[in-house]
Wavefront OBJ file of the C-alpha trace (Angstrom):
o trace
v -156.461 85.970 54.180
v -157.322 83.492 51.831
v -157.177 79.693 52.423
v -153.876 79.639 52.074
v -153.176 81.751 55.059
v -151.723 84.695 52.636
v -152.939 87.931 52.648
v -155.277 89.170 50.301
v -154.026 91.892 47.930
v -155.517 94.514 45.223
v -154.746 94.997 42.056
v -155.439 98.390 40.668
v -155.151 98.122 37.045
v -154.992 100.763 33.976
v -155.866 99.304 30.407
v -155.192 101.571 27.207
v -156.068 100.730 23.911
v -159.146 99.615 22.128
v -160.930 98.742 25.110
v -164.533 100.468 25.030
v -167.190 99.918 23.255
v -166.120 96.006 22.332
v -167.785 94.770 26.059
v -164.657 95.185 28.131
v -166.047 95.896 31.157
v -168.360 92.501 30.888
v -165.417 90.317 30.128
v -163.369 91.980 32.844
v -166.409 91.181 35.378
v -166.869 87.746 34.174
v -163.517 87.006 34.705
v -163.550 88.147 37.684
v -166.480 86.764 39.188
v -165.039 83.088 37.884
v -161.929 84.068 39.921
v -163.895 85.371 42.993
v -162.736 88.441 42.989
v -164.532 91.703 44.248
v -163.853 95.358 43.188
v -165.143 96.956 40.382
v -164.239 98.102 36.772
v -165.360 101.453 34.228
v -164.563 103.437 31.446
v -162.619 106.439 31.927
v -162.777 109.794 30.349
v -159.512 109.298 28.595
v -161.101 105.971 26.479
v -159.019 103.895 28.734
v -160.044 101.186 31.409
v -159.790 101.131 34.896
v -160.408 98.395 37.490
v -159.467 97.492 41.266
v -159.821 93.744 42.069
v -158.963 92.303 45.352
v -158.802 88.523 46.501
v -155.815 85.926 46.056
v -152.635 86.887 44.703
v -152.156 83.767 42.032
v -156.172 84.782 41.120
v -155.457 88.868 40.967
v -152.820 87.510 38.389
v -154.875 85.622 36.133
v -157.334 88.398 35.603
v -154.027 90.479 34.685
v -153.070 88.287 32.222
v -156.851 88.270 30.912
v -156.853 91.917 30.817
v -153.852 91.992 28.484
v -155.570 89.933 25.916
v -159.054 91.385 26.742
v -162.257 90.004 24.695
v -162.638 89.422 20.946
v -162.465 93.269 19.105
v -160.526 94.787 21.475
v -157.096 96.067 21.350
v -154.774 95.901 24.288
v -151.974 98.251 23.794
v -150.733 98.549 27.295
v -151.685 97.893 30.838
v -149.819 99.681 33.966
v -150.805 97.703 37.561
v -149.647 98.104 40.749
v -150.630 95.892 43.943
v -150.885 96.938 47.489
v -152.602 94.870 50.319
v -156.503 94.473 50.295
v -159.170 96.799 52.281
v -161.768 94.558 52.193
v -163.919 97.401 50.802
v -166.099 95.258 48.574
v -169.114 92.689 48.409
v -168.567 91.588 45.033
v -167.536 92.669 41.489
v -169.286 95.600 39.625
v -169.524 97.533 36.317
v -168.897 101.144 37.405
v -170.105 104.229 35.616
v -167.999 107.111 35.494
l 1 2 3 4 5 6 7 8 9 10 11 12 13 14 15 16 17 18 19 20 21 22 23 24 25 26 27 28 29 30 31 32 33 34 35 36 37 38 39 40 41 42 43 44 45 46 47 48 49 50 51 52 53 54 55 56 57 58 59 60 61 62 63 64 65 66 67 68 69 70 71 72 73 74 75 76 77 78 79 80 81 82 83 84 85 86 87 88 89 90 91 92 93 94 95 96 97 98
C-alpha cells in the first residue's frame, strides 16, 4: 500500500514507434526512478518497448503519460497498457536486455 492506504498496482506497458535507439529506455528509467517506481524496461525483438512499473496509481500514470511523449527523437505512435495489482517483485527500476 502506499501512504495513502491504496494498493499498489502495475502497469505493464507496450510502446511502438520510434522508440530505440533515441535513449528510451534511459528516459523511461529516469522517470521512473523520480516517481519511485520499481520494475524494469527493454527493447523487444519487434523494435518496440516494453516496461512493467509498479508503485502508486496517480505515479504509474504519470510515467504513462511520459511514455506517450517519450524523449527528444523519438516517435510515439501508440502505447497499449493494462494494470493489474502489484507483486512486489522488485527492488528498484532497471534497463533490461532482451
Amino acid at each position: 500500500m502506499d501512504v495513502s492506504g491504496e494498493p499498489l498496482q502495475r502497469l505493464s506497458a507496450r510502446v511502438v514507434g520510434r522508440v530505440q535507439g533515441v535513449s528510451f529506455r534511459a528516459f523511461t528509467r529516469r522517470q521512473a526512478d523520480r516517481l519511485q517506481l520499481t520494475g524494469w524496461v527493454r527493447n523487444e525483438r519487434d523494435s518496440s518497448v516494453r516496461l512493467i512499473a509498479e508503485g502508486p496509481r496517480y505515479a504509474l500514470e504519470k510515467l504513462l503519460l511520459a511514455v506517450q511523449d517519450g524523449p527528444p527523437g523519438a516517435r510515439v505512435d501508440g502505447v497499449t497498457a493494462s494494470w493489474s495489482a502489484a507483486t512486489g517483485a522488485f527492488d528498484g527500476f532497471g534497463v533490461r536486455f532482451q
